[in-house]
Every structure is written in C-alpha cells, then in structure tokens.
C-alpha positions in Angstrom: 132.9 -30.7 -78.9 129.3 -31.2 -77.3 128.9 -32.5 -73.6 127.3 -35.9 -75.9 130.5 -36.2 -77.4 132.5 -35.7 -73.8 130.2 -38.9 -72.4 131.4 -40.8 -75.0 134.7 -40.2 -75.0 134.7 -40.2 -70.9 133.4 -43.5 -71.0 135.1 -44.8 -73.7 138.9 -43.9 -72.8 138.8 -43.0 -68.9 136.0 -45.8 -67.5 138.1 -48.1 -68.7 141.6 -46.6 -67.4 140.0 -45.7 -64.0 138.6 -48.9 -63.8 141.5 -51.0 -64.3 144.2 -48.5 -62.1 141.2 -49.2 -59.1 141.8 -52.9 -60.2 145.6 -52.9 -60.0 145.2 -50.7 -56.5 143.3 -53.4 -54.8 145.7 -55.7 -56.2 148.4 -54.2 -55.0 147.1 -53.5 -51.2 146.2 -57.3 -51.0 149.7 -58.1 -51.9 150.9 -55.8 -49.1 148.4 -57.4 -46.7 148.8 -61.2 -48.0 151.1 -61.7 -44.8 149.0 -60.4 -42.2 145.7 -62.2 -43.8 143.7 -61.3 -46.6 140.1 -59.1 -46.1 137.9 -61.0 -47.8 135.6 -58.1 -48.5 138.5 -56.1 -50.5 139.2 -59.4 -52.3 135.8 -59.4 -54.1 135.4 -56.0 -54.3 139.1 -55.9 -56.1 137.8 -58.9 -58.5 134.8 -57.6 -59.2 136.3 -54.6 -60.6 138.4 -56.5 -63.2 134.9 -58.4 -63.8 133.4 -55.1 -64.6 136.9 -53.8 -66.4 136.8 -56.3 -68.9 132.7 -56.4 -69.2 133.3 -52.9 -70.6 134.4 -54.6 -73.8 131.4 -56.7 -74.5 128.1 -55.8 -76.0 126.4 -55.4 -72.6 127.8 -51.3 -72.0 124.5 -50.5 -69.8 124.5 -53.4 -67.6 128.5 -53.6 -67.6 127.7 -49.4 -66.3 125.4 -50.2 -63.6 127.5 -53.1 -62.3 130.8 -50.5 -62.3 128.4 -47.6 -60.7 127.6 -50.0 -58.2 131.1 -51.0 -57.5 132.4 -47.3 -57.3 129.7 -47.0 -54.5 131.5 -50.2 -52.5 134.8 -48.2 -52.9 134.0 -45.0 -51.8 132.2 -46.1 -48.6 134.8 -48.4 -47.8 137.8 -46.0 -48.0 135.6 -42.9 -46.6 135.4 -45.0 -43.8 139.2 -45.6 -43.9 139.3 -41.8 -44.5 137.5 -41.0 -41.0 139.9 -43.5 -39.1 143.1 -41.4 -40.2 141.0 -38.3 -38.9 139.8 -39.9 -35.6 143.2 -41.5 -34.4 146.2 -40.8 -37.4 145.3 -37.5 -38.8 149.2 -36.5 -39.2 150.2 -39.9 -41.3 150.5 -38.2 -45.0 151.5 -41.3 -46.5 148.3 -43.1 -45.7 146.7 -40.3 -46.4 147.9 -40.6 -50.0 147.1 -44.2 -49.9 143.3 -43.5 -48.8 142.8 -40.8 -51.0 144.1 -42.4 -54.5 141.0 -45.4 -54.1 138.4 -42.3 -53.4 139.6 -40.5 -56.5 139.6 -42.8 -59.0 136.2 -44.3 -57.8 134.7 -40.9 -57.6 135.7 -40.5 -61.2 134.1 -43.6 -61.9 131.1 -43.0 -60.1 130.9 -39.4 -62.1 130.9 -40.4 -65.4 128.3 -43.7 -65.4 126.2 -41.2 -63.1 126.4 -38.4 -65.6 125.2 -41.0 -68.4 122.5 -42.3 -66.7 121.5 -38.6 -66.2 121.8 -37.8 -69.7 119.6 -41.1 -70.9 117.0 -39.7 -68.9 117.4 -36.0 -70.4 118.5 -34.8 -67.3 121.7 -32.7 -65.9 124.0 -33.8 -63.4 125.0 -30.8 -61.3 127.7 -30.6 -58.9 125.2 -29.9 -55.9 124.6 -33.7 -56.8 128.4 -34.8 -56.6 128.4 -32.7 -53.7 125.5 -34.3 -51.9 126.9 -37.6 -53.0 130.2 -36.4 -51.1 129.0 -35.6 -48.1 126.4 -38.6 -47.8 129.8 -40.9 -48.5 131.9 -38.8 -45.9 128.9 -39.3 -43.0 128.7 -42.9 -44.0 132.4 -43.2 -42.7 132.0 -40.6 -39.9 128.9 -42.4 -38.3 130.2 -46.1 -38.5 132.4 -44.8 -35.7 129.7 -44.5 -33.5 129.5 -48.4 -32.8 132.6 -50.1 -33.7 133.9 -53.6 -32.9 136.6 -55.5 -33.1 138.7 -58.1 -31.5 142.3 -58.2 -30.0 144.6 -60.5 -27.9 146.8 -59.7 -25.1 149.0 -61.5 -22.8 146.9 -61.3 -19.0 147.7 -61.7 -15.5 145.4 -62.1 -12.7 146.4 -60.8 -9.5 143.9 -62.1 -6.6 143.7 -61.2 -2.6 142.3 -63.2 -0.5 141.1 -60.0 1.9 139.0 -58.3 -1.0 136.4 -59.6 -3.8 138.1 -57.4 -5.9 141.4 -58.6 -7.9 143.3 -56.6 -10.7 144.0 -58.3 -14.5 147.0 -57.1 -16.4 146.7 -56.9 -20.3 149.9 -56.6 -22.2 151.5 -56.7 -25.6 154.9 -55.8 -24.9 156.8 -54.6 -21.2 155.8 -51.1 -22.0 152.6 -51.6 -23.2 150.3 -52.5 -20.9 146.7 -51.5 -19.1 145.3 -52.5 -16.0 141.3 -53.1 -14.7 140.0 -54.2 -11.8 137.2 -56.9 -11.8 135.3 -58.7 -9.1 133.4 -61.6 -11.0 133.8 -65.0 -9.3 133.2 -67.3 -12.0 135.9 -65.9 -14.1 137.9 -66.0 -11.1 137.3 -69.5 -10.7 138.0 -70.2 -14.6 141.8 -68.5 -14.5 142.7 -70.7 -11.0 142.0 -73.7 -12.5 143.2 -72.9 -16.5 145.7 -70.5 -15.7 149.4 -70.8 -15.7 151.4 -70.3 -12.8 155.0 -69.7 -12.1 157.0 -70.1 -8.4 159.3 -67.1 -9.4 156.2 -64.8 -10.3 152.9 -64.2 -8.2 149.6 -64.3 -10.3 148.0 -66.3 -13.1 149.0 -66.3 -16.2 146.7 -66.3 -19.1 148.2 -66.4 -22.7 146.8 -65.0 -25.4 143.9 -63.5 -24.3 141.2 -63.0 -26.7 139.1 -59.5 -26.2 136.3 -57.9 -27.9 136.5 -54.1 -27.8 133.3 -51.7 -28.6 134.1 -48.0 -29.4 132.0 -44.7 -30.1 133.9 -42.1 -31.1 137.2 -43.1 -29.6 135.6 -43.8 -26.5 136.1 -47.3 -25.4 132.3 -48.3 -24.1 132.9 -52.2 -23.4 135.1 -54.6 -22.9 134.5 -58.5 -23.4 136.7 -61.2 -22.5 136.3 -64.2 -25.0 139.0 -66.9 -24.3 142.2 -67.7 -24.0 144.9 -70.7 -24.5 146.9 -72.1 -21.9 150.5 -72.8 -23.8 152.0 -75.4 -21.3 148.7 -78.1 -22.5 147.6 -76.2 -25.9 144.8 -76.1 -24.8 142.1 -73.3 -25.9 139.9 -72.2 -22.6 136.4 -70.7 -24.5 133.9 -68.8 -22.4 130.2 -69.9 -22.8 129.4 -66.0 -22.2 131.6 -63.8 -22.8 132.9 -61.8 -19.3 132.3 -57.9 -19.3 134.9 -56.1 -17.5 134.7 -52.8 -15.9 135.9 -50.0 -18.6 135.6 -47.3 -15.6 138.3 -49.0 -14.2 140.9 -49.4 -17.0 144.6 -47.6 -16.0 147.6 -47.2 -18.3 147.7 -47.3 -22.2 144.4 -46.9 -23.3 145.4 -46.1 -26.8 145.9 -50.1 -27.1 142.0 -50.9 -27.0 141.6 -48.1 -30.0 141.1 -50.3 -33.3 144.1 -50.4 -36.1 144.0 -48.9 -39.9 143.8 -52.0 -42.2 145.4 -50.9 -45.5 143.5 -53.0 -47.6 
C-alpha cells in the first residue's frame, strides 16, 4: 500500500471518526457544564465540528478539509491552554488530565491528516520536525496566555473602619474558612460602603454582599485586584462603581489560592 493510498484511506475512514468522537466530546462537556452556564465559545466550536463532520459527505472534500484543519487548530489551542492550567495550579489531577488530553489527541489527529494532504497536493512531505514545531507552537500558545490572565469572581466583604487611622481592613470570604484579608485607604470607596452597606447591631463592620472582583494574574502571581460592585440583599439593590477601585495586592493576608482562576471543563 503506497503513502497515496494511506491519505485516502486516512481521510476517508478516520477524518470522519475523529471528527465526529471531537463532536460527541464537546457535546458531552457542555452537558456536564449546562448547570453552571454554557461557554459560548466551546458551543460553536462543538457545532461547528458536526458542520464540518457531515460536510465531509458532500462534493465540497477540499473546502470541507480546510474548514476541519481550521477547527482542529481552535481545539488544540483551546485545550493546550487547559493543558497549562492543570500544570500551573492542578498538575496532580489525573482525571482531568485524561479529560484534557482526549480533545488534544483526536484534534491532533485531525490536524495531521488534512495537513499531510495539503502537503501532498503541493508535492511536498510532511515531516514530523513539522508536527513537532506545530506542537510546541500550540504548547507556548497555552503557556504564554498565562502571562496576563483575567477573570472575575464574587465574594462576601466586610469593611472594618477606625476612626484613628485612614487605613481600614476589607474581608473577602466564600466560606468561614476561606477567607483573605487587604488593607485599603481610598475614601471614596469608603464613603460608598457607609452609605450602601449593610449593617448589623450584633456584628461590627459593613457588610457588603456579593462582591463582584476582577482578578489579573501572570504566572500564578496575582498582580491586581479590582473591585466592580456589589448588591445590597436587604433593598436588592445592585451598587455599580463608575471606576472600578484598585486595591492594594501587597497587602493581601490569608488564602490567596482563592484569587487563582478555576479549570472550566468545557
């Protein structure tokens, strides 16, 4: 059997097998998620894999290839970058492990044989130094988009002032034992939680419920730390900044592993 011969049976029998165990994946992980909201990103990126599974059985093959090729790409940056989470904060959790690395295969496999096709249209040879290169350009992809990232989260604050000092502490917590501590000195947002905050005759402070925040990391680093808003329960009544307030991230005592971003499985 020639290598002309392997193409065609590659992308006759495996394209379209890969492509539609991708599908079913995606599927499946926005069933797992559908309770805890759905990414909309993985939504296309699932549907437009079934597009390009069934465009494999129409006349248009090449642009049906390109289309797939494309999509591959999409999939193996997106769970290369899931791949350097696990490796930055989880490194130990097999199972998602498995989960990360079943996406990355069968995309790869994808991305292989449509590459290797093009290649041999043009009378050229796909090498493994290529695969290789195409590895390691994917892996960095993920590595480096952990050098800025965002994301938001919501705590439950109090804000502890003294009248002696400028300087008050705020309280961020999710649960009794899971808490961190910073100390701010900004006026206007002191201002803002004595006249929107909740208080309580049996407990000193202000109370400020679901507390939006805005967290920036590099590497695992936390490097800033925005306060967006948050709703006073007793009125339901949502209190939104006009700019958000930066708080002090030198200052920040107890968990900090709570300001660390979470692993979506989707």
């Amino acid at each position: 059997m020639d290598k002309s011969e392997n193409i065609t049976i590659g992308l006759k029998y495996i394209l379209p097998i890969t492509s539609l165990l991708l599908f079913l994946y995606g599927l499946l992980m926005l069933g797992a998620t559908f309770w805890f909201g759905i990414n909309a990103f993985f939504a296309i990126l699932t549907l437009t894999t079934l597009f390009c599974f069934i465009a494999l059985f129409t006349d248009s093959k090449s642009i049906s290839y390109r289309l797939l090729l494309i999509v591959s790409v999409f999939w193996l940056f997106y769970y290369f970058e899931r791949l350097s989470f696990l490796m930055f904060y989880d490194s130990k959790n097999i199972e998602r492990l498995i989960i990360v690395f079943i996406p990355i295969f069968l995309a790869f496999v994808i991305f292989r044989l449509i590459l290797k096709n093009e290649f041999e249209q043009k009378n050229k040879k796909l090498s493994w130094k290529h695969l290789i290169v195409s590895i390691v350009i994917f892996f960095l992809a993920g590595l480096l988009s952990f050098g800025y990232k965002s994301h938001t989260d919501e705590f439950n604050c109090w804000y502890y002032f003294d009248n002696n000092s400028e300087q008050y502490k705020i309280l961020f917590a999710q649960a009794p034992k899971y808490t961190f501590e910073v100390i701010e000195s900004s006026n206007e947002l002191k201002q803002i939680v004595k006249e929107k905050g909740i208080t309580y005759e049996c407990r000193k402070g202000y109370y400020c419920p679901e507390t939006k925040i805005k967290v920036i990391t590099s590497f695992k680093k936390v490097i800033r730390i925005e306060i967006l808003e948050f709703r006073n329960t007793e009125v339901n009544k949502l209190i939104k900044f006009k700019e958000p307030f930066e708080i002090n991230v030198e200052t920040i005592k107890g968990k900090k592993s709570l300001l660390q971003p979470t692993f979506i499985d989707d």
